[in-house]
C-alpha positions as CSV (number, residue, x, y, z in Angstrom):
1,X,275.4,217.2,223.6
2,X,273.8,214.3,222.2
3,X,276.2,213.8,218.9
4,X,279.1,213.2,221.7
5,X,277.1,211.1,223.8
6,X,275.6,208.9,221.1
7,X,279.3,208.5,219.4
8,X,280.9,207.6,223.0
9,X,277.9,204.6,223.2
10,X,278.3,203.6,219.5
11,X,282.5,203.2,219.9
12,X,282.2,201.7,223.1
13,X,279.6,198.9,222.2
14,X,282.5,198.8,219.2
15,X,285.1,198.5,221.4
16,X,283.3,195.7,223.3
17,X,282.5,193.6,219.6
18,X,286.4,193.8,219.3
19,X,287.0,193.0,223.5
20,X,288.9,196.0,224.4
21,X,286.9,197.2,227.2
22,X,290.1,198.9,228.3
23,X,289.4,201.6,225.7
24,X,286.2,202.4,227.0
25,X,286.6,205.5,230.1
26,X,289.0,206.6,227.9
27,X,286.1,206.6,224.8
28,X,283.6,208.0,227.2
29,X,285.7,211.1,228.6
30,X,286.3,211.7,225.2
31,X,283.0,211.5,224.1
32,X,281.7,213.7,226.7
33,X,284.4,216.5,226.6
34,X,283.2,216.6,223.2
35,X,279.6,217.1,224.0
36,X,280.6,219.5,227.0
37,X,282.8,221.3,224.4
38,X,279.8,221.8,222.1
39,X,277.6,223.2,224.9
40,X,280.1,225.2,226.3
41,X,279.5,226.9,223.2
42,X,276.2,228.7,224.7
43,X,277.5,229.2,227.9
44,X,280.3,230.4,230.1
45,X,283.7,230.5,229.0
46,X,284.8,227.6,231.9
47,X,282.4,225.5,230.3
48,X,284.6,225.2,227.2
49,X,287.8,224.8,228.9
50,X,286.1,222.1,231.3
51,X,285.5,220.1,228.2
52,X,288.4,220.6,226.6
53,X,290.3,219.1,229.7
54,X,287.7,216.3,229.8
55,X,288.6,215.4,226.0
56,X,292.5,215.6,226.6
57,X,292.0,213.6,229.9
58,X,290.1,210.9,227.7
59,X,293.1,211.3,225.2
60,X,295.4,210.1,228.1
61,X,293.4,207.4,229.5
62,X,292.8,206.2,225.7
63,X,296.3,206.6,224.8
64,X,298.4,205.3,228.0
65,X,296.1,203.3,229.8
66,X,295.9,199.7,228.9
67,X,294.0,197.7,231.6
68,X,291.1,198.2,233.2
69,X,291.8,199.8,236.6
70,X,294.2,202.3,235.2
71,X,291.8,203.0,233.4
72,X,288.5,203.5,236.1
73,X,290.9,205.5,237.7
74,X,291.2,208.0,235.3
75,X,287.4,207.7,234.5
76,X,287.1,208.3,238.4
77,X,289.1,211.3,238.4
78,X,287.8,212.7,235.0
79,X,283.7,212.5,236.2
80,X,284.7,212.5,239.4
81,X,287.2,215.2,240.9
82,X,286.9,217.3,237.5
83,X,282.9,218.0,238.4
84,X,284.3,218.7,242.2
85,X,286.5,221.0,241.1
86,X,284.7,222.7,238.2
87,X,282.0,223.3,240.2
88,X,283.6,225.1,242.8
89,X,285.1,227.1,240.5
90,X,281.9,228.6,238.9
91,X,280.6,228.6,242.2
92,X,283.3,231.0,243.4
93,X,283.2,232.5,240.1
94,X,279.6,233.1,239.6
95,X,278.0,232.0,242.6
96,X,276.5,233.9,245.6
C-alpha cells in the first residue's frame, strides 16, 4: 500500500507548492483506492472492488469539485461512509 500512499503525500505537498488545495481529497482518495486496489490483490474479492470505488470517487471529487468544502465532503463520504458500508458488508459476508 505504501507506493499509493507515498504518491497521494508527494502530489498533494505538489498541489499545495502550486496552491490548489482543492485538488487534494480528490488526490488522496485516489491515492488510496490505488493502494487498497493493490492489496486487495491478496485478499478478498470486495477488497478490490472497494478500491476501485475509492479511486473513481477520488476521480470525481478531483475532476468536478473545485473548492474546498465540495470537496471535504466527498473526502467525508469516501473515508467516511465507504468504510461504514464496506465493513458491514464483509461483516455480513464473512463475519460471524
Amino acid at each position: 500500500m505504501l507506493p499509493g500512499v507515498l504518491i497521494a503525500f508527494l502530489v498533494s505537498l505538489w498541489a499545495l507548492v502550486l496552491e490548489k488545495p482543492d485538488a487534494i481529497p480528490g488526490i488522496w482518495a485516489m491515492g488510496y483506492g490505488a493502494a487498497v486496489c493493490a492489496a486487495g490483490m491478496f485478499s478478498v474479492r470486495e477488497v478490490r472492488i472497494f478500491g476501485v470505488v475509492e479511486l473513481v470517487s477520488g476521480a470525481v471529487a478531483f475532476l468536478f469539485f473545485s473548492y474546498w468544502m465540495a470537496s471535504l465532503y466527498v473526502l467525508a463520504v469516501t473515508f467516511g461512509v465507504y468504510h461504514i458500508a464496506f465493513g458491514l458488508w464483509l461483516m455480513r459476508r464473512y463475519g460471524r
